[in-house]
N, CA, C and O atoms as a MOPAC input file, in Angstrom:
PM7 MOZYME 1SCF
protein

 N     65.91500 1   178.64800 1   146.61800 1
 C     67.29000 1   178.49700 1   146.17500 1
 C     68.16700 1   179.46900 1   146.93500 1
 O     67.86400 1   180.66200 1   146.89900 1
 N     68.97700 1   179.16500 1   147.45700 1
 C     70.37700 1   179.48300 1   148.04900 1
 C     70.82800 1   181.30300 1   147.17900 1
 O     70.80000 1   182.37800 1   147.77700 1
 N     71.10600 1   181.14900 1   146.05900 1
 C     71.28600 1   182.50800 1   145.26400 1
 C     70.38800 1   183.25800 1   145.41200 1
 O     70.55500 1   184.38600 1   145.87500 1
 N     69.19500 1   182.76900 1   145.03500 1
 C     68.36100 1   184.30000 1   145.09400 1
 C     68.18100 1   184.70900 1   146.68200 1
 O     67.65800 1   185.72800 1   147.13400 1
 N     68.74600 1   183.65800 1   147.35600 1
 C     68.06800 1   184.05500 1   148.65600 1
 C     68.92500 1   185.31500 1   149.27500 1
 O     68.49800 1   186.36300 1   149.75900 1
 N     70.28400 1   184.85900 1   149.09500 1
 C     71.39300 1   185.73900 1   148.82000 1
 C     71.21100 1   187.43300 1   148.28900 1
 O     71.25000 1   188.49600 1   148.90900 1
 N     71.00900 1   187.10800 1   146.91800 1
 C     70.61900 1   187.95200 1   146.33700 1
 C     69.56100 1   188.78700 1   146.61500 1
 O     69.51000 1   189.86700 1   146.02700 1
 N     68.73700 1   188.49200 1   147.37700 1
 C     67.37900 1   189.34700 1   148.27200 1
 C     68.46100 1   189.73100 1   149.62200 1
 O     68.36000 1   190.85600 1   150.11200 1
 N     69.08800 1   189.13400 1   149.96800 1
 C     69.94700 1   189.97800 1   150.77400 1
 C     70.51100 1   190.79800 1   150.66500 1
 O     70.30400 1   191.71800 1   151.45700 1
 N     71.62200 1   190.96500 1   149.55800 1
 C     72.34200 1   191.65900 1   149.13400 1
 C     71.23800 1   193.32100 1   148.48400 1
 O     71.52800 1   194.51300 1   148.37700 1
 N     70.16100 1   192.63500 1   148.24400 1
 C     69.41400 1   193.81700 1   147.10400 1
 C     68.68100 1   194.82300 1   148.60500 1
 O     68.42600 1   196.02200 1   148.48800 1
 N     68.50900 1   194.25400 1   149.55900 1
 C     67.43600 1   194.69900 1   150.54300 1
 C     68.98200 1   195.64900 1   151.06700 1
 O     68.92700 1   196.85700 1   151.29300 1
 N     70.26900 1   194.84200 1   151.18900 1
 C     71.33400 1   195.74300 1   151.71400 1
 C     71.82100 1   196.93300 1   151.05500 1
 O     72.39100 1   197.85700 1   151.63500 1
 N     71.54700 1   196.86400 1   149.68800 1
 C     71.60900 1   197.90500 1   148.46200 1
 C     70.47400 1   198.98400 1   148.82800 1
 O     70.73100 1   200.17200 1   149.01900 1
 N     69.42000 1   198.52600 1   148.88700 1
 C     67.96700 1   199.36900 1   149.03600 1
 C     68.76200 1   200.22300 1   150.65600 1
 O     69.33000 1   201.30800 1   150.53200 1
 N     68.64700 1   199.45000 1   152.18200 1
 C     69.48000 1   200.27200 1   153.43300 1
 C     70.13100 1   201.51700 1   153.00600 1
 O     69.76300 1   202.64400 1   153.33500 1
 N     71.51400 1   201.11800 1   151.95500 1
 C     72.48700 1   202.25100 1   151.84600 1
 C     71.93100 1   203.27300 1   151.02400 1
 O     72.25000 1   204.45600 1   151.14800 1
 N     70.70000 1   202.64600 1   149.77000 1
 C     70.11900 1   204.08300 1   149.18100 1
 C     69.21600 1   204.56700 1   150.04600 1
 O     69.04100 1   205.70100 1   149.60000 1
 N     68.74700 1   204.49400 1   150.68800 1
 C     67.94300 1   204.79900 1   151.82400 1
 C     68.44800 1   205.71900 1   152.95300 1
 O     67.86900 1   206.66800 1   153.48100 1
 N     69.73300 1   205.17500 1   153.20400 1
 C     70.53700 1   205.74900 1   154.03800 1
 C     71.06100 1   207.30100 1   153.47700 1
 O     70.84200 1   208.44800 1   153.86800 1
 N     71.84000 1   206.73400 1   152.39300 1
 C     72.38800 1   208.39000 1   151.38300 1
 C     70.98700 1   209.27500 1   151.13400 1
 O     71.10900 1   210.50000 1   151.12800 1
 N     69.55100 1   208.64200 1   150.91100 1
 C     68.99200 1   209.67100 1   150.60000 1
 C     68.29300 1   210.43100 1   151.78000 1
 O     67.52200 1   211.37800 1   151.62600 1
 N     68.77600 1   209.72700 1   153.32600 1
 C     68.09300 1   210.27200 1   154.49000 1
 C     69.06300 1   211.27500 1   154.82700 1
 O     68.69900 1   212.38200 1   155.22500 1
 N     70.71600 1   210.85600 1   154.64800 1
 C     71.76000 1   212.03900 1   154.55800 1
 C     71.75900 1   213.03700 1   153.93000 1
 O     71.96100 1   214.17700 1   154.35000 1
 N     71.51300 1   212.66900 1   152.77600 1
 C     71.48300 1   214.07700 1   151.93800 1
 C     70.36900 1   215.50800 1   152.30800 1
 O     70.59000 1   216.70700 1   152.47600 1
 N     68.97000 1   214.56100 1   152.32600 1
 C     68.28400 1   215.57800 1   152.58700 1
 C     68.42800 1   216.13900 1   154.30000 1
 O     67.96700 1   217.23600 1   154.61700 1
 N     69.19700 1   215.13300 1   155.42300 1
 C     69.64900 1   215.98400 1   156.55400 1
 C     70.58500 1   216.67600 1   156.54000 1
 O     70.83800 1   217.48800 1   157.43000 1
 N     71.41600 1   216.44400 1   155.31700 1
 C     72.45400 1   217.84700 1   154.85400 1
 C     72.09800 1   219.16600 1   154.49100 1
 O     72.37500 1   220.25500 1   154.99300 1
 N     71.33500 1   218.79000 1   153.38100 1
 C     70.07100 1   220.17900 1   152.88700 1
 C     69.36900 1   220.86600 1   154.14900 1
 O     69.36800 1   222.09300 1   154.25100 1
 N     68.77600 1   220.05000 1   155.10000 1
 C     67.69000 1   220.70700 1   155.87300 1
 C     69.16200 1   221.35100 1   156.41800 1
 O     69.61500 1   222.31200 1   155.79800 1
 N     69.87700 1   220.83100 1   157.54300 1
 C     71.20700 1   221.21700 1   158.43700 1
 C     71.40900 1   222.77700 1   157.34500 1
 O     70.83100 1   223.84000 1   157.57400 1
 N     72.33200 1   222.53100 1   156.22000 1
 C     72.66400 1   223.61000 1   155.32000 1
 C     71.67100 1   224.75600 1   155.41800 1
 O     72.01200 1   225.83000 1   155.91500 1
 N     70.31400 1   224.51700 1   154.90100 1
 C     69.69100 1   225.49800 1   155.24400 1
 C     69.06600 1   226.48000 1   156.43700 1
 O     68.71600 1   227.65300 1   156.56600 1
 N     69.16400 1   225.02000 1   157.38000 1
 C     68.81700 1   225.63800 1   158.37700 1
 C     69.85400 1   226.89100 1   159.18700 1
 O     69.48100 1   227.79700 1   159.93200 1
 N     71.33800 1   226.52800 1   158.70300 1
 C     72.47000 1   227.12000 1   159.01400 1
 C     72.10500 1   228.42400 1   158.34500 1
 O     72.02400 1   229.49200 1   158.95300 1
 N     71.93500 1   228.29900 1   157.32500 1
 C     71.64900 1   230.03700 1   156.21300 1
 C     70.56200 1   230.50800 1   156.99100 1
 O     70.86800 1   231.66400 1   157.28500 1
 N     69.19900 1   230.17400 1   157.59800 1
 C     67.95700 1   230.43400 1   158.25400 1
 C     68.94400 1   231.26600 1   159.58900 1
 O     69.02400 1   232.48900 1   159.47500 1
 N     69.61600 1   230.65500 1   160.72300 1
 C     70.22700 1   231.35000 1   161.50400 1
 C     71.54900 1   232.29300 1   161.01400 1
 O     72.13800 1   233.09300 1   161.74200 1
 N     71.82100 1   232.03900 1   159.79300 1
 C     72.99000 1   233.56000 1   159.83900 1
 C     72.09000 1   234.46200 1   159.33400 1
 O     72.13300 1   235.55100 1   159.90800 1
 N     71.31700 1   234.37000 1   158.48200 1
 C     70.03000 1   235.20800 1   158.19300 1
 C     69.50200 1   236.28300 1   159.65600 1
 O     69.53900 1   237.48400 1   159.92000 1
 N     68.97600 1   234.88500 1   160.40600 1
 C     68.60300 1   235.66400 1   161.92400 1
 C     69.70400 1   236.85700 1   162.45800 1
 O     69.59500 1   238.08100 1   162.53700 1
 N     70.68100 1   236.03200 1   162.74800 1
 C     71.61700 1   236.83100 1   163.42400 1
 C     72.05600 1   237.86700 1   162.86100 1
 O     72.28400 1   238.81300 1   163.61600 1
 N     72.31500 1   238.05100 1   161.43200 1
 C     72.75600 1   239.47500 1   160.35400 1
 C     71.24600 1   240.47700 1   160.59600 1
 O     71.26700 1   241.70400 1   160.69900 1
 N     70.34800 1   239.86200 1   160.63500 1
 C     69.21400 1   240.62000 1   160.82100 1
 C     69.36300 1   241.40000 1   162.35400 1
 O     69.32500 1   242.62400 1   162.48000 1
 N     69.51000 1   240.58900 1   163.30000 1
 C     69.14400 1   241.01000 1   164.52800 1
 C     70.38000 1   242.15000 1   164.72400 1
 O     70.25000 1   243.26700 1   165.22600 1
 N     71.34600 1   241.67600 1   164.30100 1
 C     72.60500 1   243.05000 1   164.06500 1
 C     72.59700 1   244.47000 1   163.70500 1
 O     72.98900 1   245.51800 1   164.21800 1
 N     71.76600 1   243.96800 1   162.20200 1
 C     71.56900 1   245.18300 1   161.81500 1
 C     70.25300 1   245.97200 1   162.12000 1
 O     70.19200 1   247.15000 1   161.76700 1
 N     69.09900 1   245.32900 1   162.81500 1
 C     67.91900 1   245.63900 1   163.88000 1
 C     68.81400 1   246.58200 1   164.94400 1
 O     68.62900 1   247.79800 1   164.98100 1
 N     69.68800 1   245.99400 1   165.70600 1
 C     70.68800 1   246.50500 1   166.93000 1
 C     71.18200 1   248.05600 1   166.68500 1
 O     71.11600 1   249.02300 1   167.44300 1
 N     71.66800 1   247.94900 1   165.43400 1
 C     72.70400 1   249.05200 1   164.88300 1
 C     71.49700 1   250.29100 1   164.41400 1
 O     71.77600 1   251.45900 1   164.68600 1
 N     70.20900 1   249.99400 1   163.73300 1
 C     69.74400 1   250.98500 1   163.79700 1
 C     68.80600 1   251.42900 1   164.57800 1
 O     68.06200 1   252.30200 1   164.13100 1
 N     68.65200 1   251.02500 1   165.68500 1
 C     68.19600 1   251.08600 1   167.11600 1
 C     68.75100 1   252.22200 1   167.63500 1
 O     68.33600 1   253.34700 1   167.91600 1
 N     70.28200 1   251.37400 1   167.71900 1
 C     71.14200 1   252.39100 1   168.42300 1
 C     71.02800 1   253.62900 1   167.58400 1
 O     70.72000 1   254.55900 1   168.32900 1
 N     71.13100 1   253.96000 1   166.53400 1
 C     71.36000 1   255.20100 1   165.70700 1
 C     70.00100 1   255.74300 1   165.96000 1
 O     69.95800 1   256.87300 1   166.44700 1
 N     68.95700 1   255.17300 1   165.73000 1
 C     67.48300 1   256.43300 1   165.96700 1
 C     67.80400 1   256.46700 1   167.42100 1
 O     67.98400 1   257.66000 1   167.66100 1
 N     67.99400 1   255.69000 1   168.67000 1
 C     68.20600 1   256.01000 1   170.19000 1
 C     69.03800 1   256.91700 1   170.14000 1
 O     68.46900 1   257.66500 1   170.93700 1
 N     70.19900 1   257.63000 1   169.76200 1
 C     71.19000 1   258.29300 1   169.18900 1
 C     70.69800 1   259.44700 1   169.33100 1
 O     70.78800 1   260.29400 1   170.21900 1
 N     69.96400 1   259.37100 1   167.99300 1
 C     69.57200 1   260.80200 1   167.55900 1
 C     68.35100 1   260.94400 1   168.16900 1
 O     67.84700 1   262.00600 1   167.80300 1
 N     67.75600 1   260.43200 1   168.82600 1
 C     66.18200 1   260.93300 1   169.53200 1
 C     67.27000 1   261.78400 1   170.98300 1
 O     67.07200 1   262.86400 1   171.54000 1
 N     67.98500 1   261.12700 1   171.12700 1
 C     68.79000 1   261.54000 1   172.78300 1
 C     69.24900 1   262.94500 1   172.57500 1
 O     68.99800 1   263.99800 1   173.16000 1
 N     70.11900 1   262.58100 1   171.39800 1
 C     70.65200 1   264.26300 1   170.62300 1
 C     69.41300 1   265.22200 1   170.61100 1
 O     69.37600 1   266.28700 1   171.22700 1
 N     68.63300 1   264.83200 1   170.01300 1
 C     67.12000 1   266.12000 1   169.82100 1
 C     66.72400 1   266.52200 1   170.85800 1
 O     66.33300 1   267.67500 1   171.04300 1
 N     66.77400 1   265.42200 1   171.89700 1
 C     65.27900 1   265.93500 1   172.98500 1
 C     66.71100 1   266.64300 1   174.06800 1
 O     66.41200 1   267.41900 1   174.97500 1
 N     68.19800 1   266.26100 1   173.82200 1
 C     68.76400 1   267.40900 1   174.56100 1
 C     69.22800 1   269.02400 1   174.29000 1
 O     69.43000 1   270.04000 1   174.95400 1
 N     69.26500 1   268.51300 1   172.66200 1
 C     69.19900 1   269.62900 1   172.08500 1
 C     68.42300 1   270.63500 1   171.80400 1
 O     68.87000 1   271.70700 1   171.39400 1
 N     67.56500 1   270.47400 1   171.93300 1
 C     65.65600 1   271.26000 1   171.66000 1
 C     65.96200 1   272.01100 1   172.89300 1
 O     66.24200 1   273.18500 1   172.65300 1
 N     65.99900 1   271.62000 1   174.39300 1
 C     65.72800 1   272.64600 1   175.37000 1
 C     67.15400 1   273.63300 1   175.18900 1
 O     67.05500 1   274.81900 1   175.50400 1
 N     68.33500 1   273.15900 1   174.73000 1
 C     69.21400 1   274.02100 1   174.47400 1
 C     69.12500 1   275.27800 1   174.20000 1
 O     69.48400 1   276.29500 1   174.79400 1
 N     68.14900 1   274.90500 1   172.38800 1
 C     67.92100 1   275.44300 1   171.75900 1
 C     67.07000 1   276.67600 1   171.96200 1
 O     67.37800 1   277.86500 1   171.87800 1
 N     66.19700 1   276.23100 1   172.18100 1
 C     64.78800 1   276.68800 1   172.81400 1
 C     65.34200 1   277.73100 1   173.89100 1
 O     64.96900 1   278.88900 1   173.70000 1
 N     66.06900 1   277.53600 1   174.85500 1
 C     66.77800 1   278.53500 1   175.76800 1
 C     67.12800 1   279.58600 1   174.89900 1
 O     66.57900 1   280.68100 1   174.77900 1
 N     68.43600 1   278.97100 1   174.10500 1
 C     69.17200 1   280.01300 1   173.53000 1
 C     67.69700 1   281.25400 1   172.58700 1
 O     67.66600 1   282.47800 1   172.45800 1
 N     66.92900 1   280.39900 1   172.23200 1
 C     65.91200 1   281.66700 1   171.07800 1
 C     65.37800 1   282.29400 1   172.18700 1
 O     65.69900 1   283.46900 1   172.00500 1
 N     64.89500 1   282.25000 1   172.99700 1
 C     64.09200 1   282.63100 1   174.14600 1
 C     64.79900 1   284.22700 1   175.12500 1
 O     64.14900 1   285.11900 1   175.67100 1
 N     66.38400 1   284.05000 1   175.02000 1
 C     67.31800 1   284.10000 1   175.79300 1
 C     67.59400 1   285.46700 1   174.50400 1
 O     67.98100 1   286.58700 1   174.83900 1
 N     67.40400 1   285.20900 1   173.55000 1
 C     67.67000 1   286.11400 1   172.42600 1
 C     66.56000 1   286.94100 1   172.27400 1
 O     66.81700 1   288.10400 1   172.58400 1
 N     65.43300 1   286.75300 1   171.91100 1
 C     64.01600 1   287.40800 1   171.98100 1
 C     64.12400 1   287.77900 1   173.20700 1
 O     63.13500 1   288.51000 1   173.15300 1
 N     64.50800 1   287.91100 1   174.35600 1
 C     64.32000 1   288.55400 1   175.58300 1
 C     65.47000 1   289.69600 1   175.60600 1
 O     65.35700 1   290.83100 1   176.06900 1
 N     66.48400 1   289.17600 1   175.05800 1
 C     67.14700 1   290.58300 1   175.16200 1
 C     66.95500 1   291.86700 1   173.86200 1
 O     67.31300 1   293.04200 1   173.77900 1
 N     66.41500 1   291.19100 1   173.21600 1
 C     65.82400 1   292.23700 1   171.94200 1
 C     64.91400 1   293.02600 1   172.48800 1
 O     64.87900 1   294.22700 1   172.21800 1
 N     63.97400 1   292.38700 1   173.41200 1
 C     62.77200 1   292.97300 1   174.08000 1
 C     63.15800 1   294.23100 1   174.66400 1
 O     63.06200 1   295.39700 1   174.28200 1
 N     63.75900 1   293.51200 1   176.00300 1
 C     64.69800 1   294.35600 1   176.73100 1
 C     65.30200 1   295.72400 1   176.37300 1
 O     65.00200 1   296.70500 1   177.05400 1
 N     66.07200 1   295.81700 1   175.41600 1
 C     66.91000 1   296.86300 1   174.46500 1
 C     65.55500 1   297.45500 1   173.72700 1
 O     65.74000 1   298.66600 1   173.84800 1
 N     64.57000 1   297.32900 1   173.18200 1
 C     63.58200 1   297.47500 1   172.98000 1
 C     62.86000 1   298.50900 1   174.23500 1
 O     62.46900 1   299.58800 1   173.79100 1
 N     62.70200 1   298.34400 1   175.35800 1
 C     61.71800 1   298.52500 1   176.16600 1
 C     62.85200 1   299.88000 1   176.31500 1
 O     62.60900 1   301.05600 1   176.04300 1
 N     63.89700 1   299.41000 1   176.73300 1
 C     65.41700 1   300.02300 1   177.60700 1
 C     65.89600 1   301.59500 1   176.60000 1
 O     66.50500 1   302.62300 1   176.89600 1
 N     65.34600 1   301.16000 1   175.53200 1
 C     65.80500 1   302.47100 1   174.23300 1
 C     64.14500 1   303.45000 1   174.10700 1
 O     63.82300 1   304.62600 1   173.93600 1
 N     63.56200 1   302.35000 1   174.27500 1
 C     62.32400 1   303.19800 1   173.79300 1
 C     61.88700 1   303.10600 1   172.95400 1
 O     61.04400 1   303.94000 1   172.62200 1
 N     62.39000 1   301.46700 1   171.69500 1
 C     62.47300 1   302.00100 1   170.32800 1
 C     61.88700 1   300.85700 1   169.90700 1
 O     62.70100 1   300.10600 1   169.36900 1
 N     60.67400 1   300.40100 1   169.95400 1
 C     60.41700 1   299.13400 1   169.17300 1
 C     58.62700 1   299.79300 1   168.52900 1
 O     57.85300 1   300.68400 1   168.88100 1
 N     58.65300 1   298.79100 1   167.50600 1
 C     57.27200 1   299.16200 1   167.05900 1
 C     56.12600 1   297.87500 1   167.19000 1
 O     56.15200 1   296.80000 1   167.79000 1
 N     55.20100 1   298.49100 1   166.39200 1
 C     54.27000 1   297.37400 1   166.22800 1
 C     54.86200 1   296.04800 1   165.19400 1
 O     54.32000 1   294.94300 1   165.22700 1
 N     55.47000 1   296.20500 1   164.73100 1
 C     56.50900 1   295.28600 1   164.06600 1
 C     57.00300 1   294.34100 1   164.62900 1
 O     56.95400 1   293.14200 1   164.35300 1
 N     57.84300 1   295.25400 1   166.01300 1
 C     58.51900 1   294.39800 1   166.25300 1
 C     57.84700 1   293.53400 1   167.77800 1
 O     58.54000 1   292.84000 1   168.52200 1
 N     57.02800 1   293.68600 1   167.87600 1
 C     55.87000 1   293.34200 1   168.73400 1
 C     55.08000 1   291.80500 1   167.88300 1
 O     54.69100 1   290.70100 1   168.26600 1
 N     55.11300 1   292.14600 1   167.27700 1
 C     54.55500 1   291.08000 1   166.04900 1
 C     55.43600 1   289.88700 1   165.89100 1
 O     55.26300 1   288.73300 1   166.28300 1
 N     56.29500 1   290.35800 1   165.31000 1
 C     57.62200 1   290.00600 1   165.20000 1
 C     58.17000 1   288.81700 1   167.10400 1
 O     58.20000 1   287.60300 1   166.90100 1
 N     58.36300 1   289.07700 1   167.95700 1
 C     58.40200 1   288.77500 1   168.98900 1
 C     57.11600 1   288.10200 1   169.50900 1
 O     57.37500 1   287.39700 1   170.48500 1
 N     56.28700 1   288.09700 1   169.29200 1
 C     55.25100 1   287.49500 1   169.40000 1
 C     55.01400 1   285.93500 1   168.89500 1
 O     54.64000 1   284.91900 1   169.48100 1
 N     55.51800 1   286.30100 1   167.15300 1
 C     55.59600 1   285.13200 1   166.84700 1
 C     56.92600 1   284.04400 1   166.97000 1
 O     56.99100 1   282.90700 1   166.50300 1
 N     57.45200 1   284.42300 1   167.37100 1
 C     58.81500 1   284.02800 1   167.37800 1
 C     59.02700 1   283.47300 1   168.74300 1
 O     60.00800 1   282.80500 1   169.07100 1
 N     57.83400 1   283.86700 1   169.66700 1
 C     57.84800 1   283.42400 1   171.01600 1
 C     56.71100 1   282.08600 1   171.09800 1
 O     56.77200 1   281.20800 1   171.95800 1
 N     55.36500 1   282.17700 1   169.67100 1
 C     54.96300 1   280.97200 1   169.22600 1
 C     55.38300 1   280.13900 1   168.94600 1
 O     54.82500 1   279.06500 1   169.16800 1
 N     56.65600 1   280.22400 1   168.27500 1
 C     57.46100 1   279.04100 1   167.28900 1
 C     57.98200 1   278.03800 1   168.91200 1
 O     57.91300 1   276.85200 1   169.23400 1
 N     58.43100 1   279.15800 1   169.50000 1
 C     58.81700 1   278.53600 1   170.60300 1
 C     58.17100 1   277.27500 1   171.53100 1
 O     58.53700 1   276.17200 1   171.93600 1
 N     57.21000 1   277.97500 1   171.59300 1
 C     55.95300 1   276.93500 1   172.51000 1
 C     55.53700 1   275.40600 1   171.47800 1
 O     55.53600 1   274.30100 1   172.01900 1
 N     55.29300 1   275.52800 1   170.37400 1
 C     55.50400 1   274.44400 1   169.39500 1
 C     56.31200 1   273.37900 1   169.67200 1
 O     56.47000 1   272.48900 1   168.83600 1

């Protein structure tokens, strides 16, 4: 019959468009999420970047600052010595004292 034949048309064209909306939707969902998956990435890789830079930062600061440093104590314990040797006036104290302070150094 003519109607139902119709009607299997019309129902198979009904079935296409739910078929269709439910292949959209879930390529909306995947798309959507996949969009959150890359701002995810990229906020990550940013803030990976930023504290990179900050420990590269401060490792650069230390390892120029240490020989600074290290000069300046060295530079100080030598003239204590000095004034020491130069006066006549140091003890076993301060022998000790300079000794270790010339350990800390080598550390």
């Amino acid at each position: 019959n003519e109607l139902g034949k119709q009607l299997e048309e019309i129902e198979a064209t009904r079935d296409l468009i739910q078929q269709t909306i439910i292949q959209r939707t879930e390529n909306r969902k995947q798309h959507t999420l996949l969009k959150k998956i890359d701002q995810l990435e990229q906020e990550s890789i940013v803030k990976i970047r930023q504290v990179t830079e900050e420990v590269r930062n401060k490792l650069f600061k230390y390892a120029t600052q240490l020989p600074h440093d290290v000069k300046k104590n060295l530079h100080l314990i030598s003239n204590d010595m000095k004034k020491g040797r130069e006066e006549n006036d140091f003890s076993e104290i301060d022998i000790q004292q300079w000794t270790q302070k010339l350990e800390k150094l080598k550390k």
